[in-house]
N, C-alpha and C positions, 0 to 999 in steps of 0.2 A: 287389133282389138283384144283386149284383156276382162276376165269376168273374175273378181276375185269378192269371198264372202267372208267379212271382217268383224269380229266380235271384242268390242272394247266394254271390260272391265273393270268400275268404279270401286275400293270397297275400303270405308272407312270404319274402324274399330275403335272405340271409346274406353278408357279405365273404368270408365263411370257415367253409369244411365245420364243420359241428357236428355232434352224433348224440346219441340218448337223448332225445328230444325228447318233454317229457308233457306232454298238452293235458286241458283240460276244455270242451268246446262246449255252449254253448244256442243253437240255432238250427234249433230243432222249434218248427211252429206250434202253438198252442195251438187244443184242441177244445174250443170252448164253444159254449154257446148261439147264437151266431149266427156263428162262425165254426167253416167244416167244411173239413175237409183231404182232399182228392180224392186227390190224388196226392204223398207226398214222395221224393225221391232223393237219397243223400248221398252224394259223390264222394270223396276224401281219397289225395292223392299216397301211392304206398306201399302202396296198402291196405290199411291197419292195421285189426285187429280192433277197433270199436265197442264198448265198455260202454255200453248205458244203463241209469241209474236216474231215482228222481223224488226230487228234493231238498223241501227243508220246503214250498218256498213252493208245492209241486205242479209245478214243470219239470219237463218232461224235460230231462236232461245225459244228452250223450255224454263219455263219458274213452278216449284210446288212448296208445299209444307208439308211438315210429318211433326204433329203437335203430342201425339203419345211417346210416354218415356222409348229409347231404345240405346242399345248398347254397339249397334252394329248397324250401318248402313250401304248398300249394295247396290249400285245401278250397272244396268247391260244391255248397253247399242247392238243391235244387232241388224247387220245391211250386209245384201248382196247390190253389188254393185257394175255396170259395164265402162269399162274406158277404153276409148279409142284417141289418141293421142293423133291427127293426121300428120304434126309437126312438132319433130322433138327438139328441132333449133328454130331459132326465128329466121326469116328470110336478111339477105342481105337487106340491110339499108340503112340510110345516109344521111337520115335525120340527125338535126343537131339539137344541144340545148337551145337555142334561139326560137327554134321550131316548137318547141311547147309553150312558149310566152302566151303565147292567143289562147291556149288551150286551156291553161290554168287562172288565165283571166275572168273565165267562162264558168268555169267550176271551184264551186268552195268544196267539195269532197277533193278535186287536184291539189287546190292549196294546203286544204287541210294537211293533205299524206308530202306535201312537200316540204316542209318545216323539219328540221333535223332536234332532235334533244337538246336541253341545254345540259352541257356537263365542263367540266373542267379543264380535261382533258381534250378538248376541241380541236386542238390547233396541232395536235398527234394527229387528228381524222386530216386537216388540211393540207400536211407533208406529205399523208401517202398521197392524197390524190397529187399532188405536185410531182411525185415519185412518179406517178404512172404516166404524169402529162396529160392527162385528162380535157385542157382547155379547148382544143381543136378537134376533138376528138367526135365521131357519131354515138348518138346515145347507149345504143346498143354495146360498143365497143368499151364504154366507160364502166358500163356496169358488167360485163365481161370483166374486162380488167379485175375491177373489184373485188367481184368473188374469187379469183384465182389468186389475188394478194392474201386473203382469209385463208383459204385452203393452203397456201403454202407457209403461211408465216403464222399462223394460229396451232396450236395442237391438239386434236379433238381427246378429251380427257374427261372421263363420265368420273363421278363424285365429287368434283370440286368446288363446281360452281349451283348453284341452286335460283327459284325466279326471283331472291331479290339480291342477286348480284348483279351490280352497276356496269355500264358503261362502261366508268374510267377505272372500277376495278378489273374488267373485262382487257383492257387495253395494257393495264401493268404487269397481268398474268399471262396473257396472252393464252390461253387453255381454257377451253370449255366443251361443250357441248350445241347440239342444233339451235336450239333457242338465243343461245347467244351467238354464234356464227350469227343468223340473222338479224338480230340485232345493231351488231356489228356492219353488215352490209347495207341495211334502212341508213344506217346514220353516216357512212359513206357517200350513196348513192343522193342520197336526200341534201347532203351539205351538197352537193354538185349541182343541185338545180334538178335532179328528175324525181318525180312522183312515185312512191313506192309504198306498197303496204306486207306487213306480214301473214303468212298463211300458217295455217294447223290444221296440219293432216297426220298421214300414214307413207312412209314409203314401203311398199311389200316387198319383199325380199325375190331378188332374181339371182343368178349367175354369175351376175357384175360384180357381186359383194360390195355393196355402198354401207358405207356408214349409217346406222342407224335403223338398218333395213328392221321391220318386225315389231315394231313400237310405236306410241305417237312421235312424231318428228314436225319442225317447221323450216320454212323458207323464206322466199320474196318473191315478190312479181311488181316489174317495174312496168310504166308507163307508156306506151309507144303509139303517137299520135298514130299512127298508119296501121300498127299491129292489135292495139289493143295493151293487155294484159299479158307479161311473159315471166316466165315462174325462171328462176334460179335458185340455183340449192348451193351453197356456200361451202355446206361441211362437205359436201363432194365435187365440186366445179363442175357440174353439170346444171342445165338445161334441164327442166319440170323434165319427164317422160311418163310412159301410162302406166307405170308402176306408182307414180306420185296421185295421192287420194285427196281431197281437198276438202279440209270440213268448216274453218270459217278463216275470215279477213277480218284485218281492224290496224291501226296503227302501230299497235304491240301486241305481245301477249298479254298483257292484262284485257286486252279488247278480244279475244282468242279465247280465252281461259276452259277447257272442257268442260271444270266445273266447278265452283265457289260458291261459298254460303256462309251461314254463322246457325248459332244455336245458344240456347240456355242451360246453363250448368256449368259446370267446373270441372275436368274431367284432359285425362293427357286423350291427343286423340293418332293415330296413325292411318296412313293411307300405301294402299298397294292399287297399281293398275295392270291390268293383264290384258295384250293384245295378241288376237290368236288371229289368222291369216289363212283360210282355205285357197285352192287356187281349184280349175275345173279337172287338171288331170289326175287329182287327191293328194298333192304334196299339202303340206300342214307345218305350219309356223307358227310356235306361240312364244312369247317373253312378257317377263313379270319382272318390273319396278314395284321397291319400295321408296315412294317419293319423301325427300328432305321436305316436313311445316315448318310453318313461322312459330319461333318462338314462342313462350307464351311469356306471356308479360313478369317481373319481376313478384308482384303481388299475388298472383295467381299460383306461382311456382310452390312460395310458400304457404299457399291454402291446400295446395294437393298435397306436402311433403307431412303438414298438419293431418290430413285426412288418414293419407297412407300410413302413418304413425299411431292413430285411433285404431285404427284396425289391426295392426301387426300386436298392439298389446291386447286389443280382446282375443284376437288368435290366441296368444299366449296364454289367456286366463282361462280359453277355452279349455285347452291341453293341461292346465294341472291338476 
């Protein structure tokens, strides 16, 4: 059993007052079987009134507003948490894909997670599995396989890749990061016939030195008639363990997302996230991303560079 108290930090800065600001947050741990939530605190500049509901994949989502001008927006999870892990590998066993047919007959959330992307690059995902020999194979063993193809033939490389890099750009680079490891691994394991959804959590940082330890991070957890739900971590070839924190499931990360929204105004905006990691016998972890936005659209570019030009000549006229 592990007791770790994790504080994730939202904080987006604006050039320029905006207002009407609508978020949707996931960043409520989840209560499962081996993880229990002792304590959570949610902070939000403004104090805007919280909705939550639970969306299909069973999250909790917060939704609010912040309708006054602001320049600066701040949100901060704050959770102690207990994980006891009783199983850090899955038991042997012998199920096959044949074995899930009745399963997923049963269930449109199985179906749903079993449906792989459409992308181009397709028929690259279908030689590794062919690589690995996959067809005879017990489930377990396939998506075994899978992740250790990732981890060995991918190269985990922070700045390159961002959330809207593809698939089949992901496949020609071969270099990314967690998010895309698991993405990678869904559209593996999913073209093979098993049911797979992605996770976003936290891996807190132990001994082991895993990649990614100390930050948000995500996974997968495949299907297993007998077992349930079993998490794999791609960018490290391991098996979930109770260092692994779990905060929602969905098909991808855009079903994942910590936190997304829009707003009125015009305005560049940046975002940094800060995850700090208490553990009980006072060791302290913290790491801060400045996360790569989307673009801003071509027309907008040149309404700010108009703006910022306004202003850089009244400066000027200021000073004579």
């Amino acid at each position: 059993m592990a007791i770790f108290k994790i504080v994730h930090t939202t904080k987006y800065q604006y050039s320029w007052p905006i207002k009407e600001s609508i978020n949707e947050i996931r960043l409520f741990p989840h209560h499962f079987e081996n993880q229990d939530v002792v304590q959570y605190q949610l902070l939000i500049s403004q104090n805007p009134v919280v909705e939550i509901f639970e969306d299909y994949y069973g999250n909790r989502v917060g939704s609010f507003n912040t309708l006054e001008s602001h320049s600066e927006m701040t949100i901060e999870s704050r959770m102690l948490l207990r994980v006891n892990h009783s199983l850090k590998i899955p038991e042997i066993d012998n199920l096959k894909l044949a074995d899930l047919v009745s399963k997923k007959e049963k269930s449109i959330m199985l179906l749903r997670l079993s449906y792989p992307e459409t992308i181009k690059k397709q028929q690259e995902i279908i030689n590794i599995l062919k690589e690995i020999d996959y067809a005879d194979k017990p489930i377990i063993e396939i998506a075994q396989l899978c992740n250790q193809y990732i981890y060995t033939n991918f190269a985990y490389t922070k700045g390159i890749t961002n959330i809207e890099t593809t698939l089949d750009e992901l496949l020609e680079i071969r270099k990314g990061v967690c998010q895309d490891f698991a993405h990678i691994l869904l559209q593996l394991v999913r073209t093979a016939g098993i049911p797979a959804r992605y996770v976003s959590g936290y891996i807190c940082p132990n001994e082991s030195g895993h990649r990614g330890e100390g930050a948000t991070h995500a996974w997968v957890e495949i299907y297993s008639p007998s077992q349930g739900w079993l998490g794999l971590d791609p960018t490290n070839n391991i098996w979930t363990m109770e260092n692994h924190i779990k905060l929602s499931v969905g098909r991808n990360f855009y079903d994942c997302t910590p936190v997304k929204g829009t707003f009125k105004g015009i305005s560049r905006q940046t975002l940094s996230v800060c995850v700090s990691v208490g553990y009980e016998d006072g060791r302290h972890f913290e790491e801060i991303n400045d996360v790569q936005l989307q673009e801003v659209s071509l027309q907008v570019q040149e309404q700010l560079n108009h703006i910022e030009l306004l202003q850089e000549q009244q400066r000027q006229q200021q000073q004579q």
